[in-house]
C-alpha positions as CSV (number, residue, x, y, z in Angstrom):
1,X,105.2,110.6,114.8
2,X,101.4,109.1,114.2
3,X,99.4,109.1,111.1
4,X,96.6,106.9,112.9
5,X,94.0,109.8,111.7
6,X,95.2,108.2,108.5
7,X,94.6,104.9,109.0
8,X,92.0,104.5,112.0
9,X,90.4,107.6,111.9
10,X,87.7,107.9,113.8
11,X,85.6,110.2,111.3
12,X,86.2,110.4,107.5
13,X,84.6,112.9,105.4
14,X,84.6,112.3,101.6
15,X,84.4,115.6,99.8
16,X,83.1,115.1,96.5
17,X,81.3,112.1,97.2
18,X,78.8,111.0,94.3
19,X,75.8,109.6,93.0
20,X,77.4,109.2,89.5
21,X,79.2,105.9,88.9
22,X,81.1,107.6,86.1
23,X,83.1,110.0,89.0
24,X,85.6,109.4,91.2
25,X,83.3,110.1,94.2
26,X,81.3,107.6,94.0
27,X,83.7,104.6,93.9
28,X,85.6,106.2,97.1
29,X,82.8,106.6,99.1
30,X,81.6,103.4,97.9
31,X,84.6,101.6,99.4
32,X,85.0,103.7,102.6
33,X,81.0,102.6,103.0
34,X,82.0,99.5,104.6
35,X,84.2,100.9,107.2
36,X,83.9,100.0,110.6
37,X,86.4,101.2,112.7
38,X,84.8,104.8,112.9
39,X,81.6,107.0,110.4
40,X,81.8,107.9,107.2
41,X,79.8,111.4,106.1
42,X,79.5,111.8,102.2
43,X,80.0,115.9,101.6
44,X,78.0,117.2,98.1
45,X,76.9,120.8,97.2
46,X,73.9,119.4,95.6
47,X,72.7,115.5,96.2
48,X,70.4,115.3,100.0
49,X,71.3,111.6,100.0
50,X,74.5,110.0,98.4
51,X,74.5,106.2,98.0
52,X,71.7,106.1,100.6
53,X,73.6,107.9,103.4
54,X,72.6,111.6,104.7
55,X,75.1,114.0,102.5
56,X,76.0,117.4,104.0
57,X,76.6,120.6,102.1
58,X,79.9,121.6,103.2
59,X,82.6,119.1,105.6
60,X,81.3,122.1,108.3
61,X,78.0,121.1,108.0
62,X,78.9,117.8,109.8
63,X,77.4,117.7,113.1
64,X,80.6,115.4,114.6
65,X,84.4,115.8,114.7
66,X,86.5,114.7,111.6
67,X,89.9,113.5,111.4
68,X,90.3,112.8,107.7
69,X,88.8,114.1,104.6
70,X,89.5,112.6,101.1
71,X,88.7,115.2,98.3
72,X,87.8,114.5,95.1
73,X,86.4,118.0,93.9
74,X,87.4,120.0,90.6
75,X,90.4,121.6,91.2
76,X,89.0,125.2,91.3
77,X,87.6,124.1,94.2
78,X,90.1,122.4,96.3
79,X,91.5,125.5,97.9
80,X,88.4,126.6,99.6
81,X,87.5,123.0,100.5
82,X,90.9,122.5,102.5
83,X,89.8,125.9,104.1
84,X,86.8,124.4,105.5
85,X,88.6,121.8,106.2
86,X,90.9,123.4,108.2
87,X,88.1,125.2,110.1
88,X,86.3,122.1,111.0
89,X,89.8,120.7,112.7
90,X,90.5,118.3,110.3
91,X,94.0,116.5,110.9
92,X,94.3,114.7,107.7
93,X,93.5,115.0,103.9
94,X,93.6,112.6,100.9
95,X,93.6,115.0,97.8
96,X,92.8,112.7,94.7
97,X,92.1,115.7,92.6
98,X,95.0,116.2,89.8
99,X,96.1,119.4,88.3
100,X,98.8,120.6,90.2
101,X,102.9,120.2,90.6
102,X,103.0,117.6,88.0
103,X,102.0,119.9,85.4
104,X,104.7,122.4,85.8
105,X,105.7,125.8,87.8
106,X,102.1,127.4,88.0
107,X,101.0,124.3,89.6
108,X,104.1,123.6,92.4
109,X,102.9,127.3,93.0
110,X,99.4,126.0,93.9
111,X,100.5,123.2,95.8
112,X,102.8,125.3,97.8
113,X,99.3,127.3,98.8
114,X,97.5,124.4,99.5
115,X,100.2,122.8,102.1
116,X,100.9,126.3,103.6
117,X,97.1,126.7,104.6
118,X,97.2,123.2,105.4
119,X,100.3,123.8,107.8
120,X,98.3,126.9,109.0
121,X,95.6,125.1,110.4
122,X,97.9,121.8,111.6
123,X,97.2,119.6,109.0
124,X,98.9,117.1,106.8
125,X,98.3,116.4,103.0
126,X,99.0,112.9,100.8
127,X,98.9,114.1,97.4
128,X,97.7,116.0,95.6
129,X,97.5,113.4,92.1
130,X,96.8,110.4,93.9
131,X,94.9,106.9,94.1
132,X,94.4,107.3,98.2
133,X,95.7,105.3,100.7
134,X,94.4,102.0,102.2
135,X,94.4,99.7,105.7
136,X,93.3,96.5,105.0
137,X,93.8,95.0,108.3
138,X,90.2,97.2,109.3
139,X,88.8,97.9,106.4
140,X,89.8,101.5,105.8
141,X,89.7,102.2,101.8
142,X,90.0,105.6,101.0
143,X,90.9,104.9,97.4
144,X,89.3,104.4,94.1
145,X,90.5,100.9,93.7
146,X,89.1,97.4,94.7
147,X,90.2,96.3,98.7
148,X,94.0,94.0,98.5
149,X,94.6,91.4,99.9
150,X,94.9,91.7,103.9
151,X,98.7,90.7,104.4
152,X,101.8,92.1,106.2
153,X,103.5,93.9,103.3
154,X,103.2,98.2,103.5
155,X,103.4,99.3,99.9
156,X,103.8,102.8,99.1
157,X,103.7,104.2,95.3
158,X,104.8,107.3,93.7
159,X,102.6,106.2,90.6
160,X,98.4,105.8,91.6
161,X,98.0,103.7,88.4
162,X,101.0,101.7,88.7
163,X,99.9,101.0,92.5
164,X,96.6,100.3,91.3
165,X,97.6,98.3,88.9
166,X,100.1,96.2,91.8
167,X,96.8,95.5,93.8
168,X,95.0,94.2,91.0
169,X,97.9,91.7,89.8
170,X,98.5,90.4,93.9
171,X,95.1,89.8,94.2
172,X,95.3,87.6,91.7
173,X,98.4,86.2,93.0
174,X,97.4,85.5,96.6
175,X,99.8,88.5,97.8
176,X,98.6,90.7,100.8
177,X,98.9,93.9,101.9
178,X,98.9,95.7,104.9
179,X,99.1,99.3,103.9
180,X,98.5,101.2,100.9
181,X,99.9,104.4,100.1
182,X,99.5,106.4,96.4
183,X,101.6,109.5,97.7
184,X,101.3,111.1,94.4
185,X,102.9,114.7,94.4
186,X,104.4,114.7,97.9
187,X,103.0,118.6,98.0
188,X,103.3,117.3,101.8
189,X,103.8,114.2,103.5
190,X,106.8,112.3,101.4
191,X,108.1,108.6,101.6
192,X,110.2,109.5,104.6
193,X,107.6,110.2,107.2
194,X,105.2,107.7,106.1
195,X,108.6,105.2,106.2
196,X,109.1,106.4,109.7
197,X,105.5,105.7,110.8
198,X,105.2,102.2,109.0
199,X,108.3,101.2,111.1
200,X,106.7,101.0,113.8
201,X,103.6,98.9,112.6
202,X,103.3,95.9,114.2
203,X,100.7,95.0,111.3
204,X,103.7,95.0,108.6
205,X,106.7,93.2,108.3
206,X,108.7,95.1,105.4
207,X,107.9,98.0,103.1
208,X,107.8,97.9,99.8
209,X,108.7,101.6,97.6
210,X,108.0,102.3,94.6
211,X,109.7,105.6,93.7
212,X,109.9,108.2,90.2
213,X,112.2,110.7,92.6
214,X,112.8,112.1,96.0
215,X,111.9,115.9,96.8
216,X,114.4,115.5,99.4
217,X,116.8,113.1,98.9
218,X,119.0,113.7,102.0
219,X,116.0,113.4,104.8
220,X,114.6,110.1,102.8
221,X,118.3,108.7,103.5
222,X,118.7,109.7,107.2
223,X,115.4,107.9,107.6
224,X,115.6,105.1,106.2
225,X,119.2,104.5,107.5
226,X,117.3,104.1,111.0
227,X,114.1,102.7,109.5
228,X,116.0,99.5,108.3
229,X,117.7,99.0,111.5
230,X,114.2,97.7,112.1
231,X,112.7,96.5,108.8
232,X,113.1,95.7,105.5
233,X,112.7,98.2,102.7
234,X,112.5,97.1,99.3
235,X,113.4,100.1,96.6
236,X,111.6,99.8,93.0
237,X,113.2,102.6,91.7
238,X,111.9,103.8,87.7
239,X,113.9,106.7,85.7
240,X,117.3,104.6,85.3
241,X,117.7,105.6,82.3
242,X,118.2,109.1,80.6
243,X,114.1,108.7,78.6
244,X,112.9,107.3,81.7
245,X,114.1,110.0,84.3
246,X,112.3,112.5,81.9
247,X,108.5,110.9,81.5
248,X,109.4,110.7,86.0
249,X,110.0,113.9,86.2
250,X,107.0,115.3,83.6
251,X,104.7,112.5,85.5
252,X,104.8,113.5,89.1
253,X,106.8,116.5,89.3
254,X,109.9,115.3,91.0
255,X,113.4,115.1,90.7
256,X,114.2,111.7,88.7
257,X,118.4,112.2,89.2
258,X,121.1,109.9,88.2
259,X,120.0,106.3,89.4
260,X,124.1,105.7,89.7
261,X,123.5,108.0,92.5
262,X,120.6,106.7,94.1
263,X,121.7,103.4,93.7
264,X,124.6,104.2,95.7
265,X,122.9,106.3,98.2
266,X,120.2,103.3,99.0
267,X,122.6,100.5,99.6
268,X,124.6,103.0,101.9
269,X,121.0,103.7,103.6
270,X,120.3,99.3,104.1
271,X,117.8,99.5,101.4
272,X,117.3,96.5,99.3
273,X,117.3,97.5,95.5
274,X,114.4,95.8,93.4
275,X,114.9,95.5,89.9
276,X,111.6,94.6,88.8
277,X,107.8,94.8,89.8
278,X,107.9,90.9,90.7
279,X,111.7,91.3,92.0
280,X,110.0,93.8,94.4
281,X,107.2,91.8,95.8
282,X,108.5,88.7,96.0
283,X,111.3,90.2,97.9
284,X,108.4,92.1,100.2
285,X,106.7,88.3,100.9
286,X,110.1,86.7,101.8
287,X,109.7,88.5,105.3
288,X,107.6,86.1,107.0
289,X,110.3,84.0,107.4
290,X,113.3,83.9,109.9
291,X,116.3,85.7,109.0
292,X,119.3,83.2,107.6
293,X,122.9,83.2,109.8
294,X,124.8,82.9,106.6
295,X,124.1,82.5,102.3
296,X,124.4,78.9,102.3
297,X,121.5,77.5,100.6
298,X,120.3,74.0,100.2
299,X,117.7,72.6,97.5
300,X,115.0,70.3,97.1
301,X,113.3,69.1,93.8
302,X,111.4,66.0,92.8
303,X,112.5,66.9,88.9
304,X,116.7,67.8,87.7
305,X,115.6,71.0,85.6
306,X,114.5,73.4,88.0
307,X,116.8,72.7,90.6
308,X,119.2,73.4,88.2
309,X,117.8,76.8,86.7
310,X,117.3,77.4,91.0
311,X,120.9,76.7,91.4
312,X,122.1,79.1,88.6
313,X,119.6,81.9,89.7
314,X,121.1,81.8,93.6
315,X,124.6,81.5,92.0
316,X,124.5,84.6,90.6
317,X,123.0,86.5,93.2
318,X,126.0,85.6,95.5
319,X,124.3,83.0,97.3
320,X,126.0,79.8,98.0
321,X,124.8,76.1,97.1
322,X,126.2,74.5,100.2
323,X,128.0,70.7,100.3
324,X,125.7,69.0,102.6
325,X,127.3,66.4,105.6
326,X,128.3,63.6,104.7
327,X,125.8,62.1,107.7
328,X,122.9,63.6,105.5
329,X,124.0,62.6,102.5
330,X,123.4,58.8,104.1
331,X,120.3,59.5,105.5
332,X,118.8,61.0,102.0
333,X,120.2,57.6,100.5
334,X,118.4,55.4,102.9
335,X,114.7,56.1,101.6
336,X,115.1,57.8,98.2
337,X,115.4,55.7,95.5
338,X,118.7,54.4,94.2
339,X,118.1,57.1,91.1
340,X,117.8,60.1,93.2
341,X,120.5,62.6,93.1
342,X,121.8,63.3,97.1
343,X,123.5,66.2,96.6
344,X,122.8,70.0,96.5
345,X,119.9,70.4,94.8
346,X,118.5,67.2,96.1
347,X,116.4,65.5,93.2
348,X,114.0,63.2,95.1
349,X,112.5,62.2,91.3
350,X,109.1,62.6,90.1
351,X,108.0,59.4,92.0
352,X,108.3,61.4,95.4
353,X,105.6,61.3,97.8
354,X,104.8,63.7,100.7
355,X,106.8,61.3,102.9
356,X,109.8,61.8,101.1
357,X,109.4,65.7,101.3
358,X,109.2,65.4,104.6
359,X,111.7,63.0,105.3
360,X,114.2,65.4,102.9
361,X,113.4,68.7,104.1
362,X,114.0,67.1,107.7
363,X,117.2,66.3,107.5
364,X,118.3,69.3,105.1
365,X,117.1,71.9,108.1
366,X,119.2,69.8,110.4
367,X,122.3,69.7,108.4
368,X,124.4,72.3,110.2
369,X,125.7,73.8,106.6
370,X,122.6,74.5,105.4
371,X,121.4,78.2,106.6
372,X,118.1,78.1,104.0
373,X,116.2,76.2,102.2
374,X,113.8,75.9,98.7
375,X,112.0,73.2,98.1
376,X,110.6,73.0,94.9
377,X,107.6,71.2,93.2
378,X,107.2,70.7,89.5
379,X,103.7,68.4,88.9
380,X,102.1,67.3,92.3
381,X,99.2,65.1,91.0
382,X,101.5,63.0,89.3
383,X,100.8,59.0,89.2
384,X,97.7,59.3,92.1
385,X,99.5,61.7,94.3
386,X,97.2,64.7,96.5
387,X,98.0,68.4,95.4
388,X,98.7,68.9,99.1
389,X,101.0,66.0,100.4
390,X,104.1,67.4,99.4
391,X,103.6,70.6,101.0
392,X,102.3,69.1,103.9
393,X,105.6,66.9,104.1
394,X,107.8,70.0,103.9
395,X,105.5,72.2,106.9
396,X,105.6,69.2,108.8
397,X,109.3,69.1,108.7
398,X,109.7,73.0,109.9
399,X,107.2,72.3,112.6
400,X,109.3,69.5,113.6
401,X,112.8,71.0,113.5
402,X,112.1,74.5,114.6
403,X,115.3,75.9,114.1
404,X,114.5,79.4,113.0
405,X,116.3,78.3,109.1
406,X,113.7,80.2,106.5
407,X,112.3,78.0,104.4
408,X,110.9,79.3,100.5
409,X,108.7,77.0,98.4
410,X,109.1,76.8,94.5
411,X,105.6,75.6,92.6
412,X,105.6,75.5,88.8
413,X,102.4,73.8,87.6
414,X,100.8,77.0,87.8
415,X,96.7,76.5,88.6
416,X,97.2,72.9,89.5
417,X,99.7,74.0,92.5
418,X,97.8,76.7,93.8
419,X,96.2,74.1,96.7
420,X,99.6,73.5,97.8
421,X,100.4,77.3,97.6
422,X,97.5,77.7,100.1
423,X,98.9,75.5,102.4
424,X,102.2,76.7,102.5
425,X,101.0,80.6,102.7
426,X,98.8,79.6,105.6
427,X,101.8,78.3,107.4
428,X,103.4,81.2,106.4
429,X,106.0,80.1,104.1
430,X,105.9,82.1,100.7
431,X,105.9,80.1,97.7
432,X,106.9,81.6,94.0
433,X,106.3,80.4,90.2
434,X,109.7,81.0,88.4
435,X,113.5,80.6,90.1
436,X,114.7,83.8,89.7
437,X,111.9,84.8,91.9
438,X,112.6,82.8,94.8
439,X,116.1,83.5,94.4
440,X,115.4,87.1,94.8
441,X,113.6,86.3,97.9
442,X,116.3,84.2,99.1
443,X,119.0,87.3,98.4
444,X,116.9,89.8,100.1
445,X,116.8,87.9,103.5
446,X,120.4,87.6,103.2
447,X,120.9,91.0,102.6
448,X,119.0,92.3,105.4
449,X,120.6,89.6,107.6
450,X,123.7,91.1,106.8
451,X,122.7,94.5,107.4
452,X,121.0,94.0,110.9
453,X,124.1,91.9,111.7
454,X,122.7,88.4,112.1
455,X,124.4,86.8,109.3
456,X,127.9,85.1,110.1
457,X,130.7,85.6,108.4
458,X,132.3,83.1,106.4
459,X,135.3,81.3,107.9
């Protein structure tokens, strides 16, 4: 299966596109403007020029082949419009326009219409009641919404807002994407065949869901039970409760469902659940890492309290604090100060330098009982120190070592750490704000381990 006339089309044509600020049209064509990978026609009944760019009556007035139209037309005219469509030998369409299956029975009618015309003329539908979809690794933006971050994480959302929303917030987090799918209705194309193509991207590393309900629960399972085999898929599921599967169902037209049941179903499928927005992404990030060969985790900190809070946190996602060797327990005690606690978590004290993190994340990745480990910085400008030495310290071990043991960094001074948060991303190491993130990270690596089979078994 290929939806590269989704992604890297060669020729988009944005049906709808405006003049007016105030309309949807003009912010997508807007963003696809700036595409390079392939042209861009702008498609209005009445404007010559839109946004400075030659517009054309009708998609069949365009003089070269198009792969993919996004539509953002009233919906009195979106039947007609995937007509033409259809006639010009379109292969894929974005339908933004709302109005349909989520507003009851007479609209699943219409949507039935649209994807049997669709079907007729061999093309595929995202939407209808959607943001649009997104590649930032060239550029493509066929939403409304500003461009993410470029990163390795394929997010795909039942809810536009809600996605739209998630962009806005990892933006502002330093969180990338590589893929972005509002999938809106699923009139069409559902999560399962956009899961089946995104396992095969070599541009993302693990895909994140969030999901109201399944139109067809059965098929999403059988997919993603070979889809994880590969990669990591991170479920946010919404509707768990009774009040909550109702506003689902009323908001995109699907079937919310017990969550008992899909619960069930997506641990049987190797899905990892996500309780949470921020469970869900910084789940997603932990993927840059290696995978861990068992749960034992080992912990660094230059201040007692949030090793500790770290330590409960991976405690009670089933994750073990290991007892380090005794030979590292005497190498810690050679340069750490005679205060310094030794033992799992390691408190190196706030007097710790960058040598020190190196010195202690060093021997931690040798120790043979440790499988992962966090390493965790409260204040780094403390007494004269440089926001970066500590992190530096810690890559500088991994370089070192090399032993394919995933490493997750821990950064609480909020603006003050987001130097050494640079660092770390750029060596690929994902760093968090609060424990119970990075715990969650640390769980879903484990869990995935254990799934694809890497992770030992505990004597």
């Amino acid at each position: 299966m290929t939806f590269d006339y989704f992604f890297k089309p060669k020729a988009i044509a944005v049906i709808g596109a405006s003049n007016d600020p105030l309309k949807l049209g003009y912010e997508v064509f807007k963003n696809l403007k700036g595409y390079q990978d392939g042209k861009v026609y702008p498609v209005n009944v009445k404007d010559e020029i839109v946004q400075g760019v030659k517009a054309y009556r009708n998609v069949k007035d365009i003089p070269d082949d198009v792969e993919l139209a996004v539509i953002v037309v009233p919906k009195k005219f979106v039947k007609q419009t995937i007509i033409d469509c259809g006639e010009k030998g379109v292969k894929g369409i974005v339908l933004i326009t709302a109005g349909f299956g989520e507003t009851g029975e007479e609209g699943k009618k219409e949507e039935c219409e649209l994807v049997e015309i669709a079907h007729r003329y061999g093309m595929r539908i995202v939407g209808p009641n959607c943001v649009g979809i997104m590649n930032t690794h060239n550029g493509m933006n066929a939403t409304f919404v500003t461009n993410a971050k470029k990163g390795d994480i394929a997010f795909i959302s039942q809810s536009g807002a809600l996605g739209a929303g998630i962009i806005y917030k990892t933006i502002k987090e330093g969180i990338g994407f590589s893929k972005f799918v509002s999938i809106g209705n699923m009139a069409d194309i559902d999560f399962a065949e956009f899961m089946e193509y995104l396992a095969n991207d070599p541009e993302s590393k693990a895909i994140a869901l969030y999901i109201e309900g399944l139109r067809d629960g059965r098929k999403f399972m059988e997919v993603a039970k070979r889809v994880t085999k590969k990669k990591p898929v991170i479920v946010l599921k919404a509707g768990k409760s009774e009040s909550g599967a109702r506003a689902a169902s009323s908001h995109t037209g699907s079937l919310a469902g017990s969550y008992k049941i899909y619960e069930a179903a997506f641990k049987q499928s190797g899905i990892i659940v996500a309780e949470t927005i921020d469970d869900m992404l910084s789940m997603a990030r932990a993927f840059t890492q290696p995978l861990p060969k068992g749960k034992r985790v080992a912990i660094m900190t230059n201040a007692g309290g949030p090793g500790v809070l770290t330590a409960d946190e991976i405690d009670k996602r089933g994750l073990k604090l290991t007892n380090l060797e005794e030979k590292t327990i005497e190498e810690l005690r050679s340069f750490l100060p005679p205060m310094a606690a030794v033992k799992n978590p390691v408190d190196m004290i706030a007097s710790a330098r960058g040598e020190d993190y190196y010195r202690t994340a060093k021997a931690l990745l040798e120790d043979p009982n440790v499988d992962m480990l966090i390493a965790i910085c409260v204040v780094p400008t403390f007494a004269g120190m440089t926001p970066t030495e500590h992190v530096e310290g810690v890559v500088r071990a991994v370089k070192e070592v090399n032993n394919g043991k995933p490493v997750l960094g821990l950064f609480m001074a909020g603006y003050i750490s987001e130097p050494a948060k640079e660092v770390l991303e750029k060596a690929g190491i994902p760093s968090y704000e609060r424990p119970e993130d990075v715990a969650s990270a640390a769980c879903a690596l484990v869990e995935f381990a254990k799934d694809v089979g890497i992770l030992k078994e505990e004597k």
